[in-house]
TITI-69139 format. One record per residue: x, y, z of N, C-alpha, C in turn; residue in one letter. Coordinates in pm, whole numbers, plus 50000, padded with zeros to 5 digits. Layout:
<recs>
XYZXYZXYZA;...
</recs>
This chain:
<recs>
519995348449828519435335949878520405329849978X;520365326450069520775323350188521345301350175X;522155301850185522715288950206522205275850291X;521265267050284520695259250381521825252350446X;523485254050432524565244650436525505255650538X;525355263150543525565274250652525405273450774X;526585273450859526225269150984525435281151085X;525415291650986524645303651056523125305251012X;522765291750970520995296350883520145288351016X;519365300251060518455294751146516965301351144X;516035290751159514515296251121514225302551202X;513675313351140512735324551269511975321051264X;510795328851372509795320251470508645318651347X;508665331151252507415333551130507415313451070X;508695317451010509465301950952508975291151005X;508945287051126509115276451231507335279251216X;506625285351215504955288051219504765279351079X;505455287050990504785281250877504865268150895X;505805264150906506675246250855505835236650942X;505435247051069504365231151121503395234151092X;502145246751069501105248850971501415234150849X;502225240150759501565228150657501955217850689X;503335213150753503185199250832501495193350911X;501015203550963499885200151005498555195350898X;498445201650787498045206750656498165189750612X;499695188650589500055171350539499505161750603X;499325163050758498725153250835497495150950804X;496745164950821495175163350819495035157150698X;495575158950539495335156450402495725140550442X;496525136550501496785120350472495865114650524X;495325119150671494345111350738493025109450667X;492355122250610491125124550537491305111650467X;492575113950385492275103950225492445094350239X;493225086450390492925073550489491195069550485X;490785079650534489415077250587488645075150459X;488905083950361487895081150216487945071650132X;489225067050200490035055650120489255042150167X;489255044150309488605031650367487275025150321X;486115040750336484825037050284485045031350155X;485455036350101485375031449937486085020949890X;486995017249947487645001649940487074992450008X;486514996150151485654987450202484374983050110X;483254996950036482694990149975482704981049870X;484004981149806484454977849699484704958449745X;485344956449861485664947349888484054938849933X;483564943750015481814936550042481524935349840X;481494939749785480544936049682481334928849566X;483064928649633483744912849538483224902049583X;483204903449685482774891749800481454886049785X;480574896349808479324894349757479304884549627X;479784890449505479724883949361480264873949370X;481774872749468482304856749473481824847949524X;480984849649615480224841749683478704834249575X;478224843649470476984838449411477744833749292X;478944836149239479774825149131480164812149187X;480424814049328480594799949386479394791649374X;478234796649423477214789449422476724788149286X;476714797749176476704794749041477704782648990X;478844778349031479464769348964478734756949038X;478714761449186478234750649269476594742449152X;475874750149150474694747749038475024741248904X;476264743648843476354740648738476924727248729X;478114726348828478214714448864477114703348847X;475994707948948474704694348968474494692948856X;474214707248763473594702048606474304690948531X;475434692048549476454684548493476054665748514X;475294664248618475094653848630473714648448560X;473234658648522471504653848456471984648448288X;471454632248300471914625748169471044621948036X;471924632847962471234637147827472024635147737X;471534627947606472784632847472472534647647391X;471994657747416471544664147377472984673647373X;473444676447267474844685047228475034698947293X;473754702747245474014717747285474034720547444X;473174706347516473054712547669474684705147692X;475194701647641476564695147694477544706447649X;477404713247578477924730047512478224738647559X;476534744347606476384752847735476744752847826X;476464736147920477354735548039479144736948037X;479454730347944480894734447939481334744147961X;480754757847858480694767647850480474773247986X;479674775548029479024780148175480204778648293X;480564765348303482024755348414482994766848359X;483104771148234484844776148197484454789048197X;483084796748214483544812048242482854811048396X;482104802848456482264808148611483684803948684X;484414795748611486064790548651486174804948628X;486534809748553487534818248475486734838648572X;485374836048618485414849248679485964843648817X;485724836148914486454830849041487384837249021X;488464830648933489814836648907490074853348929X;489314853848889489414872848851489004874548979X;488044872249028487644877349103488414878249268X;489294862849287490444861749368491704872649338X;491804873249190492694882449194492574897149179X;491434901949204490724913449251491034913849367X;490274910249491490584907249656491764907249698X;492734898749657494214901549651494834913249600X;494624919149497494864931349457494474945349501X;493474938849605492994954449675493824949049854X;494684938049898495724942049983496474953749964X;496824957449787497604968449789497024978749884X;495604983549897495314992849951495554996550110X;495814981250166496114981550323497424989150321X;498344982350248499904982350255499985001750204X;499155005050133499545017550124498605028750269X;498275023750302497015029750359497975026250509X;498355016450541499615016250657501175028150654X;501395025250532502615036450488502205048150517X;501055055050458500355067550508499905071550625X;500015060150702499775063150836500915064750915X;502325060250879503375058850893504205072150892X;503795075750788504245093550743503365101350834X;502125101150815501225110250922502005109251052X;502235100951122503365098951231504125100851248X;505065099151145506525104651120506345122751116X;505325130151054505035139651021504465153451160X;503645136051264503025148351369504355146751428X;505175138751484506175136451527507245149051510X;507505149151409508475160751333507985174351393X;506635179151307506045188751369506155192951520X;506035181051631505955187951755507315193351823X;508385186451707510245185751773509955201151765X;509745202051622509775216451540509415227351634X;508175223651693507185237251754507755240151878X;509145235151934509895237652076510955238052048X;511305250852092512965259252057513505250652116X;513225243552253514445236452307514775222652264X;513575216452194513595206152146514415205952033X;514465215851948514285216451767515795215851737X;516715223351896518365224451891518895210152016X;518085203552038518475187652134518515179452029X;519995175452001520695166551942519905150051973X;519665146852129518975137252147517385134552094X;516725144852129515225146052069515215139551903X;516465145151835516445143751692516955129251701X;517335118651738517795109251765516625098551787X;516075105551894514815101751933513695096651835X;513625107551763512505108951666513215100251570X;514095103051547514585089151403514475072251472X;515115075251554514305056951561513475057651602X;512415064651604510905064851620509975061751521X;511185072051420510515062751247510685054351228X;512535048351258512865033451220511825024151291X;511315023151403510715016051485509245016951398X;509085025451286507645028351265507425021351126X;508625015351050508985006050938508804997950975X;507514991850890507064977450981507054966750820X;507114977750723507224971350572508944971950568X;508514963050445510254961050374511084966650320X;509644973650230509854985850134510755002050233X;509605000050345509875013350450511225008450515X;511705003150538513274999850629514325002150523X;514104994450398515224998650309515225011250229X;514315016750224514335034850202515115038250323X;514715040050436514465047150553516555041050575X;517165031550527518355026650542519185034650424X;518545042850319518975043450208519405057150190X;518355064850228518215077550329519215083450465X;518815075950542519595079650664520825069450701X;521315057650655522055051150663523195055150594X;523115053450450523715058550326523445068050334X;522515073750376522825091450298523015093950136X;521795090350081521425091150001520335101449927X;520675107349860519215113949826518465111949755X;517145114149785515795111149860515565106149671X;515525114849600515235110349454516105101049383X;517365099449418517855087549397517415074549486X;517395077749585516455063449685515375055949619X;514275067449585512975062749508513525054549451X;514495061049336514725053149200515325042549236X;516125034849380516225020949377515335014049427X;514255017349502513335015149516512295008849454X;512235021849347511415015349267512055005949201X;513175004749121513814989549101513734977749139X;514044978449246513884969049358512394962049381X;511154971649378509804967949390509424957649231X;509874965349176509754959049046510454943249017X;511664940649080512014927849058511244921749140X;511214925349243510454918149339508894912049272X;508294925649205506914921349145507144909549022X;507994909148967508094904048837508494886848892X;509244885849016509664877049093508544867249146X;507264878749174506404869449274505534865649140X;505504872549043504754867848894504904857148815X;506594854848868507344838548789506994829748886X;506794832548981506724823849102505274820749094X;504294828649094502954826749058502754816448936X;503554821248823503244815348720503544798548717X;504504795948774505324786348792504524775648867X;503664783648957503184773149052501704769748986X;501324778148891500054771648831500724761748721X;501474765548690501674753748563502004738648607X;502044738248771502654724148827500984717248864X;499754724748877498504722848854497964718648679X;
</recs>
């Protein structure tokens, strides 16, 4: 087995075929599941919307009832009842809509790599390119320039800055995402309880 750390290991042309084949392979697979991703989150998002919109007008209704004057217990019951679960789907239902941003933010990253990826591929597919010290220069702040998230700059710093590897990166990463989530959760929490 041959040394990747060898200053004598260089890809033959078979090699250099394959590596942008499935580089190409990775592109097409990210874009597809971009595109399948879209329909189906798109529909997903029209028909929160849809439902949030007829709970609005359902509370909006329940509201008026609220004003028709009766001593009658049970209709004072019901309506209560009715006010505290169309409150309580709104809720959900805002934090549905918000929760499918995740899908932009990943659905941008993947487009990010597809780029980073055709990018790579084309250095790859030109002998004169693949040994130009500048080209490779090129292409890295092409990625840096292509970190438009927070998440993507401090990998992409963690990686090629530090010189870090790639499975240890994740793992501060993912750390890091995690305080952050737990952060915007106290902060969330915090600000309903001043309501």
């Amino acid at each position: 087995m041959t040394d990747l750390n060898e200053p004598n290991y260089v890809l033959g042309a078979k090699e250099v075929q394959q590596t942008i084949l499935i580089l190409n392979l990775s592109i097409a697979q990210i874009e597809l599941s971009i595109t399948e991703g879209d329909h189906s989150v798109n529909a997903l998002i029209d028909s929160f919307r849809f439902m949030s919109q007829h709970i609005e007008e359902i509370q909006y209704a329940t509201a008026e009832i609220g004003t028709v004057e009766t001593d009658n217990a049970l209709f004072h019951k019901q309506h209560s009842l009715l006010l505290s679960q169309t409150s309580d789907l709104s809720q959900k239902m805002q934090q549905a809509i918000i929760a499918f941003q995740f899908y932009d933010k990943l659905s941008q990253r993947l487009e990010h790599v597809s780029h980073g990826l055709s990018s790579l591929a084309e250095i790859v597919s030109h002998e004169m390119r693949v040994q130009d010290e500048q080209e490779w220069e090129k292409f890295k702040l092409s990625v840096r320039k292509g970190t438009t998230m927070r998440e993507e700059e401090e990998l992409f710093e963690l990686i090629f800055d530090q010189k870090i590897p790639s499975a240890q990166a994740i793992e501060i990463m993912k750390a890091r995402m995690s305080q952050r989530m737990h952060a915007e959760q106290e902060s969330q929490e915090e600000e309903i309880e001043l309501f």
